[in-house]
N, C-alpha and C positions, 0 to 999 in steps of 0.2 A: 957611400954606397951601403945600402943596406941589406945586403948580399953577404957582406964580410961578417957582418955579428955575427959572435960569438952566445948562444943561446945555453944558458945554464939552468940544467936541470938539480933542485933540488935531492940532497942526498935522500930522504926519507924515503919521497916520491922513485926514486930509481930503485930504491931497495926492498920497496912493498912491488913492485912492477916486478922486480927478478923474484920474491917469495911467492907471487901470482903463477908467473909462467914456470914455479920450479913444481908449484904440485900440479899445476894442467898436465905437462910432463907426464908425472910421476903417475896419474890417472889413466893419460894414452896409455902405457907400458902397460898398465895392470888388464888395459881391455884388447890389448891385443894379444897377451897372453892367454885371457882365459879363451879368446876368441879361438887363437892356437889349437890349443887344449881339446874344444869343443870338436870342431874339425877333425882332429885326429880321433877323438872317441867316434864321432858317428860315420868314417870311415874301418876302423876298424870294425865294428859293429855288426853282426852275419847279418845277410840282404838276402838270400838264398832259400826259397820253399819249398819245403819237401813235397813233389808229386806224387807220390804215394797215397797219398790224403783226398787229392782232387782228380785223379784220376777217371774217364769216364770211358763205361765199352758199351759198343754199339752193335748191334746184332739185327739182321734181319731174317723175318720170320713170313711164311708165307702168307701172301695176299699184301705184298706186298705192307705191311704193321713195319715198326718199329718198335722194338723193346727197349731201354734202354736204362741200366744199374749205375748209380754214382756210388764211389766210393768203393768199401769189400764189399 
């Protein structure tokens, strides 16, 4: 039956396969890190604008006009 072999894999071949997937590895960690990292800076980050700035008033005037000031 050729089901029962025993299939040998050269030692070199095994050990260039583990030195392969040790630095794929080692790469994932590095990009999930800064991925981390990244995340947490542009949440901390202020997101918030001061209306102060953009503020607009609107006034009417007769004859029925509109005047209308943006900003001071």
């Amino acid at each position: 039956m050729e089901e029962d072999k025993i299939v040998m894999i050269p030692y070199v071949a095994h050990e260039s396969a583990m030195n392969r997937m040790e630095r794929a590895n080692k790469r994932l960690w590095v990009i999930i890190l800064v991925m981390f990292i990244g995340i947490m800076i542009y949440f901390l980050l202020p997101t918030e604008v001061t209306t102060s700035d953009t503020s607009q008033d609107v006034q009417d005037v007769e004859n029925s006009e509109v005047n209308q000031t943006i900003g001071d």
